[in-house]
C-alpha positions in Angstrom: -71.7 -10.6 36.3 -72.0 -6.7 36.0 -75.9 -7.4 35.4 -79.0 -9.6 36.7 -82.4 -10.5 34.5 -84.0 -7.4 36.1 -81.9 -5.0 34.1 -83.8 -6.3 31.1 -86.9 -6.1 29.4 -89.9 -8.2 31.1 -90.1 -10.9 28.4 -85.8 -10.2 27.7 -84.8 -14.4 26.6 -81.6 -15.7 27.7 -80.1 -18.7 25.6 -76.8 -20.7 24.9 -76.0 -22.0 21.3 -74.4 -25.2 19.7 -74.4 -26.6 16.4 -74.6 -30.1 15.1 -71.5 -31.3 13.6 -69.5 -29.3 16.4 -71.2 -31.5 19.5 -73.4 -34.1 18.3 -70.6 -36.9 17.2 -71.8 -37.0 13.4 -70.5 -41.0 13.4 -73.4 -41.6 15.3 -76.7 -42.6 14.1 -77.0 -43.2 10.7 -75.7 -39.8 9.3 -74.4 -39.5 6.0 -71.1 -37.9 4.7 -70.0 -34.3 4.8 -68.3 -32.1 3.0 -66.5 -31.2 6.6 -65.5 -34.8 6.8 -63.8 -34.7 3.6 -62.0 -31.4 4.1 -61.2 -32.5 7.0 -59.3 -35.2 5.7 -57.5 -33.3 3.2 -54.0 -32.9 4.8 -53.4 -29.2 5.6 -56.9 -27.8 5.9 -57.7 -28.7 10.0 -55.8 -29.1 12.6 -54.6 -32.5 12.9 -57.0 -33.8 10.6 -59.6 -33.8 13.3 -63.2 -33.8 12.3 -66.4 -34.0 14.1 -66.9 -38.0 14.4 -67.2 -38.1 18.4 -67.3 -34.6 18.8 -68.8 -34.0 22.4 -70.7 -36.9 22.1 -74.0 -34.8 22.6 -75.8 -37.6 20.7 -75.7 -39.9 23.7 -75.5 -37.7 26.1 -77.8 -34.8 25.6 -80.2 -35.1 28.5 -76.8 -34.3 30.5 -76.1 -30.9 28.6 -79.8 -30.3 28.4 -79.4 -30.1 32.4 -76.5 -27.6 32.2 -78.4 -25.5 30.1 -81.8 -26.0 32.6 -79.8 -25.7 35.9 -78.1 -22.1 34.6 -81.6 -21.0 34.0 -81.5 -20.1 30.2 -84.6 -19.4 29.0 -83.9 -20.8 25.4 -81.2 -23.5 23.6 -80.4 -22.2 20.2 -79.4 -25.8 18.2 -78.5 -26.9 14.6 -80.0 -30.2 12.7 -78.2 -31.7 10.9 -79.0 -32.0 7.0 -76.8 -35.2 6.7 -78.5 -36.6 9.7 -82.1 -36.3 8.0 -81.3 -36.9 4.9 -78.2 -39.0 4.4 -78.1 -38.0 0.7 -79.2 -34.8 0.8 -82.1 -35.9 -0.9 -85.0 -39.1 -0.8 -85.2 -41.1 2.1 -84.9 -39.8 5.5 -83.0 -41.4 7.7 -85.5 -42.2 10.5 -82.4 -42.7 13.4 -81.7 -38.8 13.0 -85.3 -37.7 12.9 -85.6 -39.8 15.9 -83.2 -37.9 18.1 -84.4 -34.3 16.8 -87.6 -35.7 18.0 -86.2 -36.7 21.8 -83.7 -33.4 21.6 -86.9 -31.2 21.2 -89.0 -33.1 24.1 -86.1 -33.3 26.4 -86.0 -29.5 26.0 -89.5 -29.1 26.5 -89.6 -31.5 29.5 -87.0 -28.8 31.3 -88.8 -25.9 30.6 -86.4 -24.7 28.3 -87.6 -22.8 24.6 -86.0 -24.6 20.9 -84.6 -22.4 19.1 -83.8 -24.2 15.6 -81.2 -23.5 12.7 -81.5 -25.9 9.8 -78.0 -25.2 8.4 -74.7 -24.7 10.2 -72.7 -26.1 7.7 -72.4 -29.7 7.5 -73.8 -30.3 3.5 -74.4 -33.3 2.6 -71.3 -35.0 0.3 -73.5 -36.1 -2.2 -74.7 -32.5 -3.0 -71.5 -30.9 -2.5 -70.9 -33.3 -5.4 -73.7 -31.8 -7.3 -71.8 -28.2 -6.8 -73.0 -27.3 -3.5 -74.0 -23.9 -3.2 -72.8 -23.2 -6.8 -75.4 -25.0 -7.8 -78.9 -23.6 -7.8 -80.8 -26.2 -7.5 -79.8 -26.3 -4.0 -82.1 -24.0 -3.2 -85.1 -26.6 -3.6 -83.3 -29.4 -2.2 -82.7 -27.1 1.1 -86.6 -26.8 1.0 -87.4 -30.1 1.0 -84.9 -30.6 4.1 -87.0 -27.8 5.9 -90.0 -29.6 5.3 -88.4 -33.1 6.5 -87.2 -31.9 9.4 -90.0 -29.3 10.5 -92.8 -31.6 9.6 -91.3 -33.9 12.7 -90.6 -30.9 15.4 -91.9 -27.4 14.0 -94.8 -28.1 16.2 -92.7 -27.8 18.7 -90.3 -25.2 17.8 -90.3 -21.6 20.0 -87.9 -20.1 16.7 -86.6 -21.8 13.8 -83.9 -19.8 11.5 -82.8 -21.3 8.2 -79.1 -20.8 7.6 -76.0 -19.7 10.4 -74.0 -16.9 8.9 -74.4 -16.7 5.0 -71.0 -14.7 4.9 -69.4 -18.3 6.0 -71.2 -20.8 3.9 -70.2 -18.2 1.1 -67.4 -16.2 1.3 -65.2 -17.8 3.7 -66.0 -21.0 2.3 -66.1 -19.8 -1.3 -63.5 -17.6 -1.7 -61.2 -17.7 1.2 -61.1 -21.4 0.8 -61.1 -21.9 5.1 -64.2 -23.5 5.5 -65.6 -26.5 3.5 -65.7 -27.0 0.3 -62.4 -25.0 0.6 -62.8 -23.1 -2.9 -61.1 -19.8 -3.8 -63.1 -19.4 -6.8 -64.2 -15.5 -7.5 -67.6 -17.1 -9.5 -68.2 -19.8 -7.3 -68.6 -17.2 -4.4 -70.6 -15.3 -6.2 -73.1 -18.0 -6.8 -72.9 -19.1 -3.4 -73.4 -16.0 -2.0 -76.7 -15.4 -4.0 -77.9 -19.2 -3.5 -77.3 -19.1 0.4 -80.4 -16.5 -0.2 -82.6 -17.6 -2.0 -82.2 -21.0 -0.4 -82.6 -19.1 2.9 -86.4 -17.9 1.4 -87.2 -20.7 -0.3 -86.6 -22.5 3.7 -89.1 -19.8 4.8 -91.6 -20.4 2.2 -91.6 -24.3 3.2 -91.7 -23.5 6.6 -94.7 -21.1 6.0 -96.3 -23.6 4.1 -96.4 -25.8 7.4 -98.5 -23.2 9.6 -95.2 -21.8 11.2 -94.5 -18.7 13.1 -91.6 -17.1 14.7 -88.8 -17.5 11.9 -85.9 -15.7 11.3 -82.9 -15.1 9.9 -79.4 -15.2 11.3 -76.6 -13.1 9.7 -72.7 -12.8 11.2 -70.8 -9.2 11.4 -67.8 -7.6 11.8 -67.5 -3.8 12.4 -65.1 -2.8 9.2 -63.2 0.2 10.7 -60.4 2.1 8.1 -57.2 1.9 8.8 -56.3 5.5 8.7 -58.7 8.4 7.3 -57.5 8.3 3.6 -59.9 8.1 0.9 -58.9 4.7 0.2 -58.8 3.4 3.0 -62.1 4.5 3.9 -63.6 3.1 0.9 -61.6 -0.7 1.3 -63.4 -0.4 4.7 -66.9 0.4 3.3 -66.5 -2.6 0.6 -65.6 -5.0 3.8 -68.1 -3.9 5.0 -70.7 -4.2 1.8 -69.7 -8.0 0.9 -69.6 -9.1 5.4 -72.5 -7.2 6.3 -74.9 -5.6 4.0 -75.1 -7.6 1.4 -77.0 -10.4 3.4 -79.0 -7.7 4.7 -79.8 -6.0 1.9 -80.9 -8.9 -0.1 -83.3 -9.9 3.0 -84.6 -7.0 4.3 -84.4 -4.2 1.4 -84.7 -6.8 -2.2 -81.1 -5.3 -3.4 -76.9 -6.0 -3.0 -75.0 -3.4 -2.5 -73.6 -1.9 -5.7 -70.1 -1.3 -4.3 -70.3 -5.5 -4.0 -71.9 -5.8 -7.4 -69.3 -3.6 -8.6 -66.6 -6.6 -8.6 -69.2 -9.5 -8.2 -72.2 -8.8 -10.7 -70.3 -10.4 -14.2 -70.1 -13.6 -11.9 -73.7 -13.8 -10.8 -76.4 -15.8 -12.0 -78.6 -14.7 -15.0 -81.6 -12.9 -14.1 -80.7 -13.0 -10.4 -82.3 -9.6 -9.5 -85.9 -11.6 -10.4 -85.0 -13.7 -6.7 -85.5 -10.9 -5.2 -89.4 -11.6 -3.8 -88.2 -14.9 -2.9 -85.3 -13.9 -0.6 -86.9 -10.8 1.0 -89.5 -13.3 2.2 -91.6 -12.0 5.1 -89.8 -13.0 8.6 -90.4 -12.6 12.0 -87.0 -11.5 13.3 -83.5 -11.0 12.6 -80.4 -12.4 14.8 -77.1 -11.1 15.1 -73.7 -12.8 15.0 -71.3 -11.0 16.9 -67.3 -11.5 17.7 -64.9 -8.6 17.1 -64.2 -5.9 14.5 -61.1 -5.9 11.5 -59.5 -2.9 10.9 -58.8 -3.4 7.0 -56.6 -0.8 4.7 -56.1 -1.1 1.0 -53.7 -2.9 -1.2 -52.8 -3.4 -5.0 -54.3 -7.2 -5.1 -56.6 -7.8 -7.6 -60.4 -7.3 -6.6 -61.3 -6.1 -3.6 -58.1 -4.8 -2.9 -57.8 -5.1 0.5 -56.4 -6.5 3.8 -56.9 -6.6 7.2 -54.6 -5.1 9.8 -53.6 -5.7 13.6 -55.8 -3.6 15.7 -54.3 -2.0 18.8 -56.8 -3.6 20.8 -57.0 -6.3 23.6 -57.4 -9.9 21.3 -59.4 -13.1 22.6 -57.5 -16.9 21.8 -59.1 -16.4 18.1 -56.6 -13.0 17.9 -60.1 -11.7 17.9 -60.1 -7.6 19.0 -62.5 -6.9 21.7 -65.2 -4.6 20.7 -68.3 -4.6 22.3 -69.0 -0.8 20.4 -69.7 -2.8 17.3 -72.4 -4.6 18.7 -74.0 -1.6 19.9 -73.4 -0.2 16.4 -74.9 -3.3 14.4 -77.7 -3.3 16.4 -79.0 0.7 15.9 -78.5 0.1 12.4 -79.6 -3.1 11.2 -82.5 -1.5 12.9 -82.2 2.3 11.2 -81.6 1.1 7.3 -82.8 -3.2 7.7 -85.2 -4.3 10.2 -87.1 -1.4 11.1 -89.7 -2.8 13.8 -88.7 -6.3 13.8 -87.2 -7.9 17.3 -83.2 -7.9 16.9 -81.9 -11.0 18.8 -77.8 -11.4 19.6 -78.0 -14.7 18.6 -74.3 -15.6 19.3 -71.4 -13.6 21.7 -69.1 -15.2 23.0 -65.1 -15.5 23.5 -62.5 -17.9 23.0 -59.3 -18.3 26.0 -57.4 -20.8 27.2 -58.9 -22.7 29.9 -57.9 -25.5 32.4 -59.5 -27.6 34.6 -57.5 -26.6 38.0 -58.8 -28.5 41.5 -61.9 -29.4 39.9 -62.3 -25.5 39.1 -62.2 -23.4 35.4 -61.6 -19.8 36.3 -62.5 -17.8 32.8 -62.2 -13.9 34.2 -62.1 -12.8 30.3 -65.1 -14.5 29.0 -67.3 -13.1 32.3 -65.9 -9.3 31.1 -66.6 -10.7 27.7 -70.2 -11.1 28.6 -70.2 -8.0 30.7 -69.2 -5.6 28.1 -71.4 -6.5 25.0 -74.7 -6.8 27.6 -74.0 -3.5 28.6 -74.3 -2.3 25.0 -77.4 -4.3 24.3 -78.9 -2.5 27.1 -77.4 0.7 25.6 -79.3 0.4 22.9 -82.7 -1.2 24.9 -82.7 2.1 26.5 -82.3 3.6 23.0 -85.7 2.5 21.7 -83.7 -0.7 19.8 -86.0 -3.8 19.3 -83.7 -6.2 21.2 -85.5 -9.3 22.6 -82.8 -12.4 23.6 -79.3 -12.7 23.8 -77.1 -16.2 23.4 -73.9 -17.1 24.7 -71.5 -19.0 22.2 -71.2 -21.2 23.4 -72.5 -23.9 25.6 -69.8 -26.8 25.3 -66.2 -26.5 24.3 -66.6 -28.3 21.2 -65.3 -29.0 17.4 -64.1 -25.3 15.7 -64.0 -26.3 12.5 -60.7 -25.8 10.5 -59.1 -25.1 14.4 -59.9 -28.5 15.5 -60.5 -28.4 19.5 -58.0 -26.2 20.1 -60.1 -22.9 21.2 -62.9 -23.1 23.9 -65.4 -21.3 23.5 -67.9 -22.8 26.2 -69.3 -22.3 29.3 -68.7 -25.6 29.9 -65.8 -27.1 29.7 -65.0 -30.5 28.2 -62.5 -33.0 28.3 -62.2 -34.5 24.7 -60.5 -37.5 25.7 -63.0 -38.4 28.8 -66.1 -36.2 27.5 -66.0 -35.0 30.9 -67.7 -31.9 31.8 -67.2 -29.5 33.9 -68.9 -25.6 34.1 -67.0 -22.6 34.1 -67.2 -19.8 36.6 -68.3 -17.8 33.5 -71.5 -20.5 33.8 -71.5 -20.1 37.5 -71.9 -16.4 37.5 -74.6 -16.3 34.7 -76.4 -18.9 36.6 -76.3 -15.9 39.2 -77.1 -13.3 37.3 -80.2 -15.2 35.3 -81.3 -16.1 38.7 -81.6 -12.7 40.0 
């Protein structure tokens, strides 16, 4: 690594990051049904029909991974509950097996010195409320609630962060109208409603959270730097609408009360009634803001119906995702979430990573791209450090190769690798060198 833990910040945190469904093995103890599990088995929608049953078996074995993450010496382990863990139905009776092992997670973290950082929602709804509608459904929004209090009234005592929801644009949008993530829907109204609920269920988390004396919470928002395709009107303006429903709509509603009108320009006729009164909810106070960061699309226009756009191949070296490389867009997120968002509020990169090919080879993963991965987008958060930007932590996506999503466990995307016949696992030089580099 290009860097050691002296180039940053005294107080700087270094983490990893997981999510539930995608390590825990969700046929383990006493979870209920997901709406992954059923898109999942819809032929067609993941590769090879695989789901997150086993997973990487982090149920059982935890205290082993908790060690990887001790032994590279990360400061903080960025993690997902589960909803369907907690509450099998989504609603009523916990299930006392899942608050159970958020209970041992959190003190088997504590025990090695290492921070929780907590995300209530990476994905995994219940079945019996994707029933009720999901996210279209606004009731949702009270039902998420009740989850925060479930689960936070066992370990927020414990908790060094807890955010509510992983990447709104996914839960809504990609989910919603795309149709690639569960519940698979390409429904123009459906998104809409999704993409307002995932909001207000997002402060309404916060409020409950609040409500139990805690501190430190956050909220967590993907991007993608929307660059034109060439420097035509219209291109420049299907750019500036990718950009308005990816990234500042999320923002907007959280930080500045109000959606962009170039989004409510094709969205607004299929939004709830009196949405705009949701506003003081959703702008909730918080305490920081994390960014999501991957790549950039190049996107030009088209004569679809609404919004009128595709994306492009960039000229650009691509990760295993076909992903461009572009660690300038983190550098740009980050001055202006804080210029026109956040204003003083700590900025945290709360997932970077890359996905490549790798193979265990004499007992040895060589990963040269993901260590210039990591390189690259560190130096533009200390670009923009030395630029007066907020930034306090950054996290690696992601610990453990693991289950992702509609790819199946086809693209790595961990430090560690793992074996998903054997479980074995075995860390990356990309691990070995920030094991360095943290140590120095």
């Amino acid at each position: 690594m290009q860097f050691k833990r002296s180039d940053f910040p005294e107080g700087f945190l270094f983490g990893t990051a997981t999510s539930s469904y995608q390590i825990e093995g969700h046929g383990f103890g006493g979870a209920g049904p997901t709406h992954w599990d059923s898109f999942a088995a819809t032929p067609g929608n993941v590769v090879r029909a695989e789901n997150g049953s086993r997973a990487c078996d982090h149920y059982h074995r935890y205290e082993e991974d908790l060690d990887l993450v001790a032994a590279a010496g990360f400061d903080c382990y960025r993690f997902s509950t589960s909803w369907a863990r907690v509450l099998p139905e989504g609603r009523g009776t916990p299930n006392p097996e899942g608050l159970d092992f958020y209970d041992r997670l959190t003190d088997a973290m504590l025990e090695r010195g290492i921070k929780p950082c907590a995300t209530l929602y990476h994905w995994e709804l219940p079945q019996p409320l994707a029933d009720l509608g999901g996210w279209r459904n606004r009731d949702i929004t009270n039902w998420f609630a009740d989850y925060a209090e479930v689960i936070m009234g066992r370990i927020g005592d414990r908790m060094h962060s807890v955010a509510p929801i992983n990447e709104p644009w996914c839960v809504a949008w990609l989910s919603h109208f795309l149709g690639h993530h569960a519940p698979g829907l390409r429904d123009i109204r459906a998104t809409a409603r999704a993409m307002h609920h995932v909001l207000l269920g997002h402060g309404r988390a916060i409020e409950a959270m609040r409500g139990l004396g805690m501190k430190n919470l956050g909220a967590v928002f993907n991007f993608e730097w929307a660059t034109p395709a060439d420097d035509t009107p219209e291109a420049i303006r299907a750019a500036e609408l990718y950009d308005g429903y990816y990234n500042r709509w999320y923002l907007g509603g959280v930080f500045n009360g109000a959606y962009p009108q170039i989004v409510l320009d094709g969205l607004e006729q299929h939004l709830p009634k009196n949405w705009q009164d949701d506003f003081p909810t959703i702008s909730t106070q918080v305490d920081w803001c994390g960014l999501n960061y991957y790549t950039r699309k190049v996107i030009k226009p088209n004569n679809q119906p609404w919004p009128s756009h595709e994306e492009v191949e960039g000229p650009l070296p691509k990760t295993l995702m076909g992903w461009e490389i572009y660690p300038e867009g983190l550098y740009n997120f980050l001055k202006r979430t804080q210029a026109e968002y956040t204003r003083d509020l700590p900025l945290i990169v709360t997932e970077n990573g890359l996905a490549s090919p790798d193979v265990v080879a004499n007992g040895v993963v060589d990963d040269p791209a993901r260590i210039d991965y990591i390189n690259r987008h560190l130096a533009k958060v200390r670009q923009a450090i030395d630029e007066g930007v907020p930034v306090d932590g950054y996290f690696v996506w992601s610990l453990l190769d693991n289950y992702e999503w509609a790819l199946g466990y086809e693209k790595r995307f961990g430090l560690v690798h793992v074996h998903f016949e054997t479980l074995e696992r075995t860390p990356k030089n990309s691990y070995h060198a920030l094991t360095s580099a943290l140590k120095g």
